[in-house]
N, C-alpha and C positions, 0 to 999 in steps of 0.2 A: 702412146701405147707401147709396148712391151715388144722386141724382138718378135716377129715371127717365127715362129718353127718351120724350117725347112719340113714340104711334107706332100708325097705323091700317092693319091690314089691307086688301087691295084688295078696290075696291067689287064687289060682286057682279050691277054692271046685265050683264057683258059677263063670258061664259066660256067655254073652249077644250072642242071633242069631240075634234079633233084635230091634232095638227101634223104637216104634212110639211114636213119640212126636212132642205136641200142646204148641206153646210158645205165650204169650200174652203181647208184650212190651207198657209200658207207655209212651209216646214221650214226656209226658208233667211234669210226676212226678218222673221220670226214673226211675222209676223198671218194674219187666216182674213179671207174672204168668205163671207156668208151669205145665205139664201135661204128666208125661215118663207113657207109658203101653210097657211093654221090655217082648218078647221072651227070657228066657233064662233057662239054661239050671246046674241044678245038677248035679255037677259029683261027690262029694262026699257029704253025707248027713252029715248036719250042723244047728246050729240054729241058726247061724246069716250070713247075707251077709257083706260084705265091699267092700266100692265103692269108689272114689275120688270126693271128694267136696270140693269147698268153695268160702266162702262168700254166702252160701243159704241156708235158712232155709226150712226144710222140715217139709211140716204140716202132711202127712199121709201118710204111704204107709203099701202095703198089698202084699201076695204071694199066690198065687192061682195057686196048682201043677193041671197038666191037667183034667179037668175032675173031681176037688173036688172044695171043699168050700174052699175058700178064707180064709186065716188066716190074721191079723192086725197086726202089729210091734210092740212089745210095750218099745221098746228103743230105739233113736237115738243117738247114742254116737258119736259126734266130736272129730276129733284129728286135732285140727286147724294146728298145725305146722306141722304137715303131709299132711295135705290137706285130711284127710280121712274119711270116717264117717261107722259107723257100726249099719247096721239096727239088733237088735234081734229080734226073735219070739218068745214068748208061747212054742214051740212043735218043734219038728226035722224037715225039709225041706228033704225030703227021694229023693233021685237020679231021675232023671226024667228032664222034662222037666215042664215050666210053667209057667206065667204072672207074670212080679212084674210090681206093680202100685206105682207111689209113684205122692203126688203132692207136690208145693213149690212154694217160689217166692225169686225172688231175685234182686239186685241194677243193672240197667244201668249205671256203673261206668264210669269214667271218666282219667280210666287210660292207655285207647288204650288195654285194654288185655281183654281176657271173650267176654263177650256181653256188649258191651258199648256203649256210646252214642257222635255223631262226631255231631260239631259244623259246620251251615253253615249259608252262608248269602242267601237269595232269591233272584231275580233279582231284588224285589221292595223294597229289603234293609231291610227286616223282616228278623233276625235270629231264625233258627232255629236246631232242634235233628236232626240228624236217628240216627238210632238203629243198630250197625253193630258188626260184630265178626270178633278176632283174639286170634286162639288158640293154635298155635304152640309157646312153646312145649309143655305147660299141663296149660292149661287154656279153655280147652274144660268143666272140673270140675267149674267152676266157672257160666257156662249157665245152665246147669244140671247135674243131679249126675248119673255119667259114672264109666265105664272102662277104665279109661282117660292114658292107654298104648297107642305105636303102635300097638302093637305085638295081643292086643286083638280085632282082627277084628267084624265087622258086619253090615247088613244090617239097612237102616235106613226110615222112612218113617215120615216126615216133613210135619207140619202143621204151619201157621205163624198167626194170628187174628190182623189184621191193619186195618187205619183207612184206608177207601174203596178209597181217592185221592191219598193215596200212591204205590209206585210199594213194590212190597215184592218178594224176589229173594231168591235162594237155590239151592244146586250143582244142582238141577234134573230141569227137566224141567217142568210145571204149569199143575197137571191134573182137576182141579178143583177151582170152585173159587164161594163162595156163601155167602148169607147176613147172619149175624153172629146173631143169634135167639136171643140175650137179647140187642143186641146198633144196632140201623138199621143205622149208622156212618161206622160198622165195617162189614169187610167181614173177610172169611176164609179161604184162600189159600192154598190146597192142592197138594204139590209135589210129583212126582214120586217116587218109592223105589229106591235109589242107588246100587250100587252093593258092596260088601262086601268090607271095606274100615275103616280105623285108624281115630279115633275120630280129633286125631287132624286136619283132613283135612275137618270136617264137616263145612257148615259157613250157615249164613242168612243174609242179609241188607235190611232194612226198609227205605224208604227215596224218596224223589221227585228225578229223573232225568230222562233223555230225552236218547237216543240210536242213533247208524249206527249199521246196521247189513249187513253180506253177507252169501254166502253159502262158503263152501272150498270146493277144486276139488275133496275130498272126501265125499261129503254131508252134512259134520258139520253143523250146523246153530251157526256162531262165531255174537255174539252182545257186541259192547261196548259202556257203557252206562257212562254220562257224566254228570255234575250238569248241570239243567234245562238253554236251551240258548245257552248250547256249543254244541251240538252235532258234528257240524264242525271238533269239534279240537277231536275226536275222530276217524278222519277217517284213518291218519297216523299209529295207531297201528291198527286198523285193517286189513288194507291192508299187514302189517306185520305178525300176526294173522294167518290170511286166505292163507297165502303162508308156513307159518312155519308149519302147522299142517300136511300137506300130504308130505313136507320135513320129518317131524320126522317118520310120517307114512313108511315111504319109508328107509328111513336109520335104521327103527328098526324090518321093516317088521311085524311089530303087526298096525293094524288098531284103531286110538283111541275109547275107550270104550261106550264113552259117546252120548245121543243125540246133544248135545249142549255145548257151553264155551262160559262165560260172564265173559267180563272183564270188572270192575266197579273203578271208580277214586273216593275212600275215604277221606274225607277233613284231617281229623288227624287219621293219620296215623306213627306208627313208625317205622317199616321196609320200605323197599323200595317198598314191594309186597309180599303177599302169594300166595301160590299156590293149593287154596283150589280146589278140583275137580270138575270141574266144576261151579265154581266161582271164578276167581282169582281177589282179592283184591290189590289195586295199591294206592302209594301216587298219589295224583294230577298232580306232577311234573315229573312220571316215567311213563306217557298215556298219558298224553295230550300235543297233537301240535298244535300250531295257525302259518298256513303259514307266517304269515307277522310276527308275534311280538317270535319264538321260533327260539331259535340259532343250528348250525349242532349240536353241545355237544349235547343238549338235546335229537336231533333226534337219535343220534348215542345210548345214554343214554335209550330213550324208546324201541329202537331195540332190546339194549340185553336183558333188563331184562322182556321185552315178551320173548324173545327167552327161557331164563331162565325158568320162570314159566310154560311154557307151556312143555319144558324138562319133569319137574315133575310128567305132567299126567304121563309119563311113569312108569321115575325113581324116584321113592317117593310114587305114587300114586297106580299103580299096583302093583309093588312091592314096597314095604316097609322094611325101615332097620326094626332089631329085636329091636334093645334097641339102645338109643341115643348115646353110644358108635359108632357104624356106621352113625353117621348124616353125616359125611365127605362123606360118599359114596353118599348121596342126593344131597349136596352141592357141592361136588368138582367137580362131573358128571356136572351138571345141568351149574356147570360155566364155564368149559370146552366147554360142547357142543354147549351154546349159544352164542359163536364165530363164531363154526363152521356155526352155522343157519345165524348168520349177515352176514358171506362170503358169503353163500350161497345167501343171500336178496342182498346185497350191496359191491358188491365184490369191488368198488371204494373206502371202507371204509378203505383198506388195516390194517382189522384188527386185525389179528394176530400179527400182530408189536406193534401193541398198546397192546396184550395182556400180552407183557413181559414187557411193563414197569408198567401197570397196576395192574395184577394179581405177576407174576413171582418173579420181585424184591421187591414186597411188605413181597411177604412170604419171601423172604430170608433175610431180611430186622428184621424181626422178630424170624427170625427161629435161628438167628445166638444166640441169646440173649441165657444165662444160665436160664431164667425165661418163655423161650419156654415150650410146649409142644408135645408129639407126634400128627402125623394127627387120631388114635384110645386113645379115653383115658378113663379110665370107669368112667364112671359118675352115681350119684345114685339119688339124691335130687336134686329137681327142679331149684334149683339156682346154684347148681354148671352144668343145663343143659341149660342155661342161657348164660352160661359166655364161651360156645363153639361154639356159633357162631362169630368165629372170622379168620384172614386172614388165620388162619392155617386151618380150615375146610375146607374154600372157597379156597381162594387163592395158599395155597399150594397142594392143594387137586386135584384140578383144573390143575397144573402144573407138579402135578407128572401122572397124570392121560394123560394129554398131552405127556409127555415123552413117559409113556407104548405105548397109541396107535402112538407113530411115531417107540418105539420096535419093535412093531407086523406087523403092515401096517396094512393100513384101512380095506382092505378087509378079515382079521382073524377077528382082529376088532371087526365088523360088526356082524358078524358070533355070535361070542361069544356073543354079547351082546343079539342076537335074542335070542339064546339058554337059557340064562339067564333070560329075562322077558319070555320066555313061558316057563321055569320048575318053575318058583316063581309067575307066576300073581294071584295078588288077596291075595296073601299070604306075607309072610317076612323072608328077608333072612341077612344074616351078609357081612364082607367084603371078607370072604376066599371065599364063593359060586361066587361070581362074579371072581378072578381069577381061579377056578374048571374051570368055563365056559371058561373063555376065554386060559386056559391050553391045555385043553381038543382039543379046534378047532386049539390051535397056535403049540402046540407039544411043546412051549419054557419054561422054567421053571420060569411061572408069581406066584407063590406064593411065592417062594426062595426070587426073584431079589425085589419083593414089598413089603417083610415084612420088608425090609432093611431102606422101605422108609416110613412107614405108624407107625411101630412099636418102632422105635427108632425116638428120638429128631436127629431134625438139620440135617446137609448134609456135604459133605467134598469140601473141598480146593482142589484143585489139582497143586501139581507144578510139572511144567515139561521144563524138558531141551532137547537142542537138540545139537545133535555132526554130523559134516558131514566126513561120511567116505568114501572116491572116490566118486563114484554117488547116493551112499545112505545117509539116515538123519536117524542116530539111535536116535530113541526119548526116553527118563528115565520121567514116570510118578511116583509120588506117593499121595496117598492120606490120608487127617486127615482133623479131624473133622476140621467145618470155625467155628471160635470166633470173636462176633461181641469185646470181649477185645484182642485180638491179638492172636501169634501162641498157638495153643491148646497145653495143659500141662497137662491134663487127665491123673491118672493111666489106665484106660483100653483104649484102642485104639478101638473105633468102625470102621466097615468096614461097607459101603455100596458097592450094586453090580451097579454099573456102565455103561448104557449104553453110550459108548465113540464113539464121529465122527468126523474124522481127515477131512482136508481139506488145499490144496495147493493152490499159487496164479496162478496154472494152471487154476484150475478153483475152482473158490472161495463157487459155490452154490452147488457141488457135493461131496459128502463124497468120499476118495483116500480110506479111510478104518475105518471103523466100529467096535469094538471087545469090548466085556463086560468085563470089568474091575472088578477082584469079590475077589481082593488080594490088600493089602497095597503098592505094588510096583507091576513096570509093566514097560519092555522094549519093545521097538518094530520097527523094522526096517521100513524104508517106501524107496523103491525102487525107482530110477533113480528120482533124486530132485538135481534139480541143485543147487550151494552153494547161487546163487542169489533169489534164490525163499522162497518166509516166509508161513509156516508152521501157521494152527489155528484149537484149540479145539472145538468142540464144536459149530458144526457148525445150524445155526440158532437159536443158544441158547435154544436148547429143553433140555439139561440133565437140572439136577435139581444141580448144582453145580458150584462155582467157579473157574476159571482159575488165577493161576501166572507163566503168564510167568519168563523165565530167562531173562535177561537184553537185550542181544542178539537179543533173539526173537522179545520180546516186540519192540524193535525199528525199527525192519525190518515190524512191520505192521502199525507202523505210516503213512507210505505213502501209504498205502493201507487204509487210512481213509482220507487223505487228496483228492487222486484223484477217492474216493468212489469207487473203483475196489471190494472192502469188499462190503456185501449186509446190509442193512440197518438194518436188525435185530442186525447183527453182530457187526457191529461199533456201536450201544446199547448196548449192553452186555460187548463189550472190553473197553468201557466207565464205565460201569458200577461196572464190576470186580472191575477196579484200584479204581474206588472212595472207597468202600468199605474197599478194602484193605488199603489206605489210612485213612478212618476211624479209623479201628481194628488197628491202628501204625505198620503194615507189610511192608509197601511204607511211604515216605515222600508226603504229600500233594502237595505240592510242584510240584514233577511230573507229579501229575494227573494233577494241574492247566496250564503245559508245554501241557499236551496233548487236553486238553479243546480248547486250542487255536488253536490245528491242525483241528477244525470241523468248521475253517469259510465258507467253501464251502458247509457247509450239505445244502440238500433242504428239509429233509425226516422231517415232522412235529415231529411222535413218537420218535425221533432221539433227536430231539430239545426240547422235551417236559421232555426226562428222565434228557436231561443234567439239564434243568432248575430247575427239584426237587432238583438235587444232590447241586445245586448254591445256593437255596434257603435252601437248610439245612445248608449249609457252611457259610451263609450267615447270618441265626439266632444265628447260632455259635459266627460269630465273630460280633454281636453286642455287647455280651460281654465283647470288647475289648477298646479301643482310637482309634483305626483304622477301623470301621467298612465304614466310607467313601468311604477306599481304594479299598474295594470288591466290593462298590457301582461302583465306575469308571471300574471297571472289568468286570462286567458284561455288562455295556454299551457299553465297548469296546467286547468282543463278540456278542451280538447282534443289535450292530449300521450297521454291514453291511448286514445282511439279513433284518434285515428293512427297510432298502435304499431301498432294492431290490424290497420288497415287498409294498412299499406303504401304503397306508391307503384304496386305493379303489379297488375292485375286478377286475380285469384284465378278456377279454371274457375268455371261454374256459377254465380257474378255478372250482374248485371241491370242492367237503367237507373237503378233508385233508389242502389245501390251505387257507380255510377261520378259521380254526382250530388254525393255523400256526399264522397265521396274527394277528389274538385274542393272541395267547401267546408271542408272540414278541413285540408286542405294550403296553401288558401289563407289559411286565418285563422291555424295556425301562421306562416305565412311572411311574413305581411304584421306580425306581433307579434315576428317577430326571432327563432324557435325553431331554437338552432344549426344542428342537425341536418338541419332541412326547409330551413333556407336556403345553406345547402354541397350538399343535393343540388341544389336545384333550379336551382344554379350551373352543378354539371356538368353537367346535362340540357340546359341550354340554347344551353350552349358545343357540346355533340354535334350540338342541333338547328341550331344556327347554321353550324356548321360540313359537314353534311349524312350526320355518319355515320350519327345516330339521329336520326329524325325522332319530336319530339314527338306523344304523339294528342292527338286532340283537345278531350279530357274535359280532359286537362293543363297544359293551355294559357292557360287566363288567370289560377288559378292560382300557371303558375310566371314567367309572363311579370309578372304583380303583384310577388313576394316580389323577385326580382330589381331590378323599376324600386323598388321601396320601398327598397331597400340598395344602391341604383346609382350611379352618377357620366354626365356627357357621355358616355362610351363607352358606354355601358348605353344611355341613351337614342336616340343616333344607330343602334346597331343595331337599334334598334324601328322606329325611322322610317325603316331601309329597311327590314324585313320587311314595313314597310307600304306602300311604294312596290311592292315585290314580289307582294302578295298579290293574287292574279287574284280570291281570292271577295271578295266583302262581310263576309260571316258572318266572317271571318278580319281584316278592315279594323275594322269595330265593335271585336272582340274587343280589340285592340289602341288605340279610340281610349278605351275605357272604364278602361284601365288606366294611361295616361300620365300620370295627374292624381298617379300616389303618388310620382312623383320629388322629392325632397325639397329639393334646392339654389334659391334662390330665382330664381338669373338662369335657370335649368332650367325651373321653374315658369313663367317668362316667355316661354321659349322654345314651351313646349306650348300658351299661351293664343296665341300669335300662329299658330301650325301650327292651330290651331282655326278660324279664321276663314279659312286659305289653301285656294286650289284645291284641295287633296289630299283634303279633307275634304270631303262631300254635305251639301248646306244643312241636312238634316234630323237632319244629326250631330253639326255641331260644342255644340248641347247638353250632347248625353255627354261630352265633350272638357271644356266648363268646369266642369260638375258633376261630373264627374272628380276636375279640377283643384281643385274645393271641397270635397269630399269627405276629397281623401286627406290633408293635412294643416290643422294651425292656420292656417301661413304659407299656404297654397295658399287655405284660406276669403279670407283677408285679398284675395290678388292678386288671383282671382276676381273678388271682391264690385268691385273697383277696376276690372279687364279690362272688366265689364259696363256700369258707370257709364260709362268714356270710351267705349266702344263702342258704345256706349247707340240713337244712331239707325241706324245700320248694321244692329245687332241687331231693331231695331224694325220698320225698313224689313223685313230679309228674309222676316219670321213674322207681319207685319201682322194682329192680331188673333188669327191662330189659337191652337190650345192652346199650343202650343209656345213662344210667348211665357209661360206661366205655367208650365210645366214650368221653362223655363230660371231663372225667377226664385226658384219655389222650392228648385230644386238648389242655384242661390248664396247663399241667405240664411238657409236652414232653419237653418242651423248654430250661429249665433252666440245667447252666451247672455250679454249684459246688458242694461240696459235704455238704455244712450247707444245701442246698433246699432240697436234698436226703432228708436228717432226718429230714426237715421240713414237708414234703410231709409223710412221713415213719408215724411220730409219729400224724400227723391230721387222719389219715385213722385208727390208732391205736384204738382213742379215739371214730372216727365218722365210723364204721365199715359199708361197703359195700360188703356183700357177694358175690354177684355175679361181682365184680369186682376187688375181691383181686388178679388174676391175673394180671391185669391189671398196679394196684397197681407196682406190684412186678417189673413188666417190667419198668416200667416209673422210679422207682424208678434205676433200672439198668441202664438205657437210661441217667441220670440227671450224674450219675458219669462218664459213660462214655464218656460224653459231656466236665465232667469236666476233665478227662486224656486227651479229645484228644488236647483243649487248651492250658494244660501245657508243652503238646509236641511237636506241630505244631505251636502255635500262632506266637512267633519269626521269623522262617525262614518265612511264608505267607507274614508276616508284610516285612522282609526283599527282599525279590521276587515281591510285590506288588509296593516297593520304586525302585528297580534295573529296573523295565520296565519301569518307567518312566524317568529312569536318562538319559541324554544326550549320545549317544554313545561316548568311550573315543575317544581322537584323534589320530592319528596313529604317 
């Protein structure tokens, strides 16, 4: 890993009880004036304070101990590359309490972080500002000059001065609101005090839009507020919303805090959503539903990540980690539980099945890699707290977190977690207090079994055999580290502890036996199993670990996928295993493509969807090849016959996982060149173009893909005015995520420069190059090139944030020899991206391993791919 930054915490002589603060944003010349008068409090006598700023200039500030004369600053000292500023005084500040004043002004940037300024259009086509905040992790410094920790809580009392046609909003609720004594334009919006709470979750939005509001059956007043016009499409997350809040109330038994929750849909935007208290900020595309024109995805999409934020009030917002070292405890909670809330809302969603191929294999997927790191990692400087929001915070966090509570059972669970927010509310705690809590209520030993998983990289393999002795199955488990490069070769051997659950084809959905695994090796009898019955680990795919089977095994549950006797999780996971292993050269691919073929009867969409990732990576793979054809014909022949099945038109008495289904089948026909699906989806398009038949929305990307995949100029030009046309977001996305599969290369060029132009939202054109890299060889190539010359433009716009490392993995995942490695290696060398040298590192691991698994697999694929179509011999 990368130098450390030297980097110290603020000193704790000087800290805030309270702030009031008056912010005065420009909508027209984007900057704000500001006004902090902060309660706070001496504990060690000092003659200077230091606070977190930047990017603001302070014109004055003064400290007035209780009950004396006011003293003036007479030094501001900036530490820009710290973010820090140090007020001194004249005279000692003597322990006590007492008023600092300070005033300032500073930019409505343009770069989604601080107080910045989001672009929109009016309904009469007037663009215009608001003024909105995002300040997790430490960009709360950037709006005023704070204590810009978690850890240093305090009261807050919020004043906004806007021009009097606009709303102006704040975690609290509106106690006041009056004509602003020097511009009779402006008024001055005074909010309620908060209750004691981490800077970063403070927020304000300035800006025209219109609301739905309702009450929850707990009295909340939940309001989502929508650009001017929609209100409509705001009413799907509310009704989400207002059902989740007395669920969380109820499963955490603490009552939420707050009078109020507004949730507001920001035009640019770069996260998906924050989770400010009492204001929870959303991209456009993660709140808003329009019945007729928004696809299930999106519904199912706006589900969880309400569910998610609104998690936070709890976990995150009452209690708060100590230091960004536990952000995983915010994150991984928060993505955990907003599963269990969409079961709870949508139990048709069957989404726990999607949460393994979505969350589960994502992290393991990464976790395997040498360039991983642990789910606690200490972090000091703001860009290396940056570069941790990633699948290992969320994702693995979320799935180990899953694992414990199926440990425990829900109702310890529960327990613990109560006892947890009411010994921490209001206050901040690390990750061991949270297993204290849930030790304490479970009696099981949750700090041992977790640190195994939180504290150490990666997770283990497990292989296991089994011998039938008279009417027993003695099973030999052992475990070692999984390598996403093959069998682990490690001098030290890590041990994780193990929650193991056996399961028979007695019955497939009940554990035969359970036992934690807390040693390198592990025998264990399983009583009266007949020699005919198959034996499987790991049942619903909850441990955090891979399975290989022995030869044996493995084929006695082939037909336990064939006539779906296996539950659906399961035949995911035992699909999933082998591809991996497959991957890592532990299995020949080979196999796994033998077993791909045993799922022509699945019905289970998450079943259908994980296989399709694992086709579609194998599939980028072997475009590297003179045979990439052959995988083409491969995959049409796996899903030519559930698209028979399924049709193009919705059948009554069809659901959301159905139309889900339908969308991903038709699209991986049509993007593979499958006659049939791509002559209809010709004519569908020409109808919808043409306005007789309006595509739905399930339909839509698709058919809008198979077409730009088989397209020309005219094909493209018609996208990019439906996309000029399309008044939603949800409809703009859809369409920039599919432009990347036009295949002509001056085409290709044409959609990386429509990337970076006006039309696109800074937070999008992402999708547009990873699109673009995605959908063909030639397109990886352009991409990878677009991003290089593009390089500070791209740099400048996403300064640090994720999205810089998003972007880079989208361009570079792909390629698989070892001259890209060092091409990639030595660009990042020169064009250095801090908060994404992880990133960096991983990608660059991924590009060689892409190129071992070609040089080991590509022959026999090629050979396997020629053998299924050869004539059977004759006899």
């Amino acid at each position: 890993m990368p130098e450390k930054r030297p980097f110290e915490r603020l000193p704790a002589d000087v800290s805030p009880l309270n702030y009031g603060l008056c912010l005065k944003p420009d909508l027209i010349d984007f900057t704000f004036e500001g006004k902090l008068e902060a309660a706070v409090q001496v504990k060690h006598a000092t003659n200077q304070i230091v606070m977190n700023c930047a990017d603001i200039d302070i014109i004055t500030a003064s400290y007035a101990p209780e009950g004396d004369e006011e003293v003036h600053a007479t030094g501001f000292n900036y530490q820009n590359e710290d973010e820090k500023v140090t007020l001194s005084f004249p005279s000692t500040l003597q322990k006590g309490t007492g008023t600092l004043k300070i005033d300032f002004v500073g930019e409505l940037n343009d770069k989604m972080k601080g107080f910045y300024r989001s672009k929109y259009t009016t309904p009469t086509g007037d663009t215009r500002y608001a003024a909105v905040t995002q300040f997790e992790a430490t960009d709360a410094r950037r709006a005023f000059p704070c204590w810009d920790e978690p850890a240093i809580k305090a009261t807050f009392d919020i004043s906004l001065v806007v021009p009097k046609d606009r709303v102006a909003l704040s975690n609290m609720n509106v106690v006041d609101r009056k004509p602003y004594p020097d511009d009779e334009n402006l008024v001055e919006v005074k909010f309620a005090r908060t209750p004691i709470m981490s800077t970063y979750l403070v927020a304000f939005v300035v800006g025209e839009y219109d609301f739905v509001e309702a009450r929850s059956l707990d009295g909340v007043l939940v309001r989502v507020y929508t650009p001017v016009g929609k209100a409509e499409q705001g009413k799907f997350a509310l009704e989400v919303a207002a059902k989740t809040l007395p669920f969380y109330k109820d499963y955490f038994n603490v009552p939420y805090p707050l009078p109020k929750i507004d949730l507001i849909a920001i035009a640019d935007f770069a996260a998906g959503a924050m989770e400010n208290w009492g204001l929870v900020t959303y991209r456009e595309t993660a709140l808003l539903i329009d019945p007729k024109n928004s696809c299930s995805s999106s519904r199912q999409w706006v589900a969880l990540v309400v569910g998610h934020e609104l998690a936070h009030q709890w976990f995150g917002n009452l209690v708060t980690m100590e230091w960004w070292t536990h952000l995983w405890l915010n994150e991984g909670f928060a993505s955990w539980i907003e599963y269990l809330c969409v079961d709870h809302c949508f139990p048709e969603y069957d989404i726990w099945t999607q949460f393994v191929s979505a969350d589960y294999t994502r992290a393991q997927e990464l976790d395997a890699l040498d360039n991983s790191h642990p789910i606690e990692v200490s972090v000091g400087h703001p860009s290396e707290v940056d570069e941790i929001f990633d699948a290992i915070s969320y994702s693995k966090g979320a799935s180990v977190i899953r694992m414990l509570h199926d440990y425990i059972g829900d109702e310890d669970f529960r327990k613990g977690m109560n006892l947890y927010l009411k010994k921490f509310q209001q206050k901040n705690a690390a990750t061991e207090d949270l297993w204290e809590s849930l030790e304490e209520v479970s009696g099981k030993p949750i700090a041992a079994v977790m640190n195994t998983w939180t504290k150490q990289m990666g997770f283990p393999l497990i292989y296991v055999e089994a011998e039938q002795q008279e009417d027993d199955k003695v099973l030999k488990l052992v475990q070692k580290k999984f390598c996403a490069s093959g069998p682990y070769t490690g001098e030290d051997l890590p041990v994780w502890m193990v929650p193991i659950s056996i399961c028979t084809s007695d019955d497939p959905t009940c554990a035969k036996m359970q036992i934690l695994m807390d040693k390198p090796e592990l025998t264990l009898v399983l009583k009266d199993i007949k020699p005919d019955q198959w034996v499987k680990l790991n049942l619903g795919t909850v441990g955090f670990y891979r399975t290989q089977y022995s030869p044996d095994m493995l084929e006695s549950l082939i037909p336990a996928i064939k006539d779906l006797s296996l539950p659906p999780v399961d035949r995911l996971g035992l699909q999933n295993d082998l591809f991996s292993l497959a991957r890592a050269g532990i299995i020949s691919t080979v196999e796994v493509l033998k077993v791909m073929e045993a799922f022509v009867n699945e019905p289970n969409y998450t079943v259908w969807s994980d296989l399709s990732c694992n086709l579609e990576i194998l599939s980028t793979l072997l475009s590297h090849t003179d045979f990439y054809e052959e995988i083409q014909v491969f995959v049409k022949d796996v899903f030519s016959p559930i698209g028979e099945r399924l049709g193009w038109d919705p059948k009554p008495g069809e659901g959301h996982l159905d139309a889900l289904l339908r969308g991903l089948v038709l699209g991986k026909l049509g993007k593979a060149g499958h006659k049939a699906t791509l002559e209809e989806a010709r004519r569908r398009f020409k109808d919808h173009v043409e306005g007789k038949h309006v595509l739905s929305a399930d339909l839509r990307s698709p058919v809008y893909l198979t077409i730009l995949k088989h397209g020309d100029s005219t094909t493209l030009d018609t996208m990019l005015k439906l996309h000029k046309q399309a008044d939603m977001q949800e409809e703009k996305n859809r369409i920039e995520r599919v432009l990347g599969a036009i295949s002509q290369p001056e085409l290709i060029q044409k959609v990386l420069t429509f990337a970076l132009s006006e039309e696109v939202r800074p937070q999008d054109t992402v999708s547009v190059i990873g699109g673009v890299a995605g959908g063909s060889k030639q397109g990886r190539k352009a991409a990878w090139k677009f991003v290089r010359d593009n390089w500070e433009e791209l740099y400048n716009r996403y300064q640090g944030g994720f999205l810089i490392s998003r972007l880079i993995k989208l361009t570079v995942d792909g390629f698989a020899n070892d001259k890209m490695a060092a091409e990639v290696k030595a660009f990042f060398e020169s064009h250095p991206a801090p908060s994404a040298e992880r990133t960096v590192q991983q990608c660059c691991e991924n590009i060689l391993l892409n190129a071992a698994w070609l040089k080991r697999d590509a022959d026999n694929i090629h050979q396997y791919f020629l053998q299924r179509k050869a004539p059977p011999a004759m006899v």
